[in-house]
N, C-alpha and C positions, 0 to 999 in steps of 0.2 A: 106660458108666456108667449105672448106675439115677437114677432122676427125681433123687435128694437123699438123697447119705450124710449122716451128723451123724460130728461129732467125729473126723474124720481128722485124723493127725497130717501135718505139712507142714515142711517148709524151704524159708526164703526164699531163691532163688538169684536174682534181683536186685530193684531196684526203681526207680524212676526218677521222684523225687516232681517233675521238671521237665515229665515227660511225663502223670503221673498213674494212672500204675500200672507193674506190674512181674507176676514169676511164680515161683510156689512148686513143688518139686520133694515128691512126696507119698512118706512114707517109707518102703510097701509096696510102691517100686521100679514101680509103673504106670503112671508117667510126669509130665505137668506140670499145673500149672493154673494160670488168669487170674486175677491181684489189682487189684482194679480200688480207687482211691482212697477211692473212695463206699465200700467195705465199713470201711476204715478210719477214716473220721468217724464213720458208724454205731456205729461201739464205741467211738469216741472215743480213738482210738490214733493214735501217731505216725508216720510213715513209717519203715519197719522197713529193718533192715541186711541184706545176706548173710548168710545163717548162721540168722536167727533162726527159732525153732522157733513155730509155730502151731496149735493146737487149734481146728478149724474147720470150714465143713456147706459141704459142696461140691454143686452140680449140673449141671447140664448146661448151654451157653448153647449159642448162636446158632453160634460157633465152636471150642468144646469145653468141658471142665472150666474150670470159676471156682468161686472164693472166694465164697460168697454170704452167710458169718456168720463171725466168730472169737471165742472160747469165751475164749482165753488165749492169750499170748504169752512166750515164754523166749527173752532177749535171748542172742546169741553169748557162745559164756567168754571168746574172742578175739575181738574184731572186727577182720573184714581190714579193714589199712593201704590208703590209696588209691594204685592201680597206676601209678606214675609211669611215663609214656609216654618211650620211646627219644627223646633228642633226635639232632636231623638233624642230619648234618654240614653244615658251611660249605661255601655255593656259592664257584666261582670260584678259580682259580689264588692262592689263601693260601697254600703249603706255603712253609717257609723253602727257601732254594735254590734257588727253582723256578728256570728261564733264562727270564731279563728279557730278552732280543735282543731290539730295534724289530721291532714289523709290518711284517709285507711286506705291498703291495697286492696284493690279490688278485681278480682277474678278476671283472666278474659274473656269478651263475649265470644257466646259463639254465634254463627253465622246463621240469617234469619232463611229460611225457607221463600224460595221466589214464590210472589203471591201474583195470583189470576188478575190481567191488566182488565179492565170493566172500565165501559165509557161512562162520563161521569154525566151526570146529569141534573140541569140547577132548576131550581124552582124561581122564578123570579120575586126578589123581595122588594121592588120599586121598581116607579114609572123608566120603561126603555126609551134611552137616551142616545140618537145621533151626534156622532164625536167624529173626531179626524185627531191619529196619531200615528208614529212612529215604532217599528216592531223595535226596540229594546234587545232581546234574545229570543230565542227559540232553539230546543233543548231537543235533537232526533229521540237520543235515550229516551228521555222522559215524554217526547211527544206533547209539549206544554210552552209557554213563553208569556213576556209580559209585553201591552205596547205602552208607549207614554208617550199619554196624550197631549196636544199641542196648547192647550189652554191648560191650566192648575190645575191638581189633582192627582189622586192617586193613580198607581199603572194599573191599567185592567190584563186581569190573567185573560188566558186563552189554553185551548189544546187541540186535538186532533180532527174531534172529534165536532170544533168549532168550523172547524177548517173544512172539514168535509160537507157539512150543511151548510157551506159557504159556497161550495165548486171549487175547493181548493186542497191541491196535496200536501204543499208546504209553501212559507214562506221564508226569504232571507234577513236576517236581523240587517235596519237602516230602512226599510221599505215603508215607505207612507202608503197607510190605510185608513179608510173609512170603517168606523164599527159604530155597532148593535151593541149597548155595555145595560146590565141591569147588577142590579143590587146595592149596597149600600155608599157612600161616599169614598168610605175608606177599604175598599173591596169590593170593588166593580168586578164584573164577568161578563165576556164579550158573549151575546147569543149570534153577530153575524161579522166577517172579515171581507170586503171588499178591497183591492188592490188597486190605488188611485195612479 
């Protein structure tokens, strides 16, 4: 991108007035750019939905395209409904029928032999997908954590071993990053961590 186009058209594909900014999807298909809050006081407009169209001067930042003026705004015709999250099923032997037989005592276990730590290594099962989230946890023991991500979706795992093919030793649970996630919807796996 040159220094500062004016008046590109844009859609906003999310926004997140809890976090204080979001990213618009630019309509000549070249990709994305950062909306950063402060551009939206600056005009004095409200925190924008999905969907909504922007007339706007983009330039270059520090980590790519952003929003750095908007001209006009065209709210959605529809605005998407908010994505009701899958509730979980019910822990615990609930089912009608189940077989109630008394416990049998059961022996104590004994204690598992530490097993040889092996870096883990994924095969990718789907197209790798550029995301922006939030580390969740990260676990030293286990050398593992989840982020959750800023748009819907499940947490993408991580571990050490992500971190390292990253340039990174560790991160602190709250820290926004940018990741590398592949695999399935519901079991994403980060291949790269970036520290925004």
């Amino acid at each position: 991108m040159s220094d500062e186009l004016k008046n590109v058209t844009a859609t906003v594909k999310w926004f997140k007035p809890e976090k204080g900014f979001g990213f618009v999807r630019l309509a000549d298909g070249t990709g994305e750019a950062f909306l950063h809050a402060s551009v939206l006081a600056a005009a004095s407009l409200p925190n924008p939905v999905e969907g909504t169209v922007l007339v706007c001067d983009m330039a270059q930042g520090a980590k790519g395209p952003q929003v750095v003026a908007i001209h006009s705004v065209t709210p959605p015709e529809n605005p998407p409904a908010p994505r009701p999250r899958p509730a979980r099923p019910p822990r615990g032997p609930a089912l009608e029928g189940a077989d109630t037989a008394p416990a049998v005592a059961q022996p104590p276990r004994q204690p598992k032999p530490p097993r040889e730590r092996r870096e883990r290594v994924v095969e990718p099962s789907g197209p790798a997908v550029m995301a922006y989230g939030t580390v969740r946890w990260y676990n030293l023991d286990s050398q593992s954590g989840l982020i959750e991500p800023w748009e819907d979706g499940a947490d993408v795992f991580f571990d050490r071993a992500t971190l390292r093919l990253s340039g990174l030793e560790i991160v602190a649970d709250g820290e926004d990053v940018r990741y590398l996630a592949v695999g399935s919807d519901d079991a994403p796996v980060a291949q790269r961590v970036e520290l925004i």
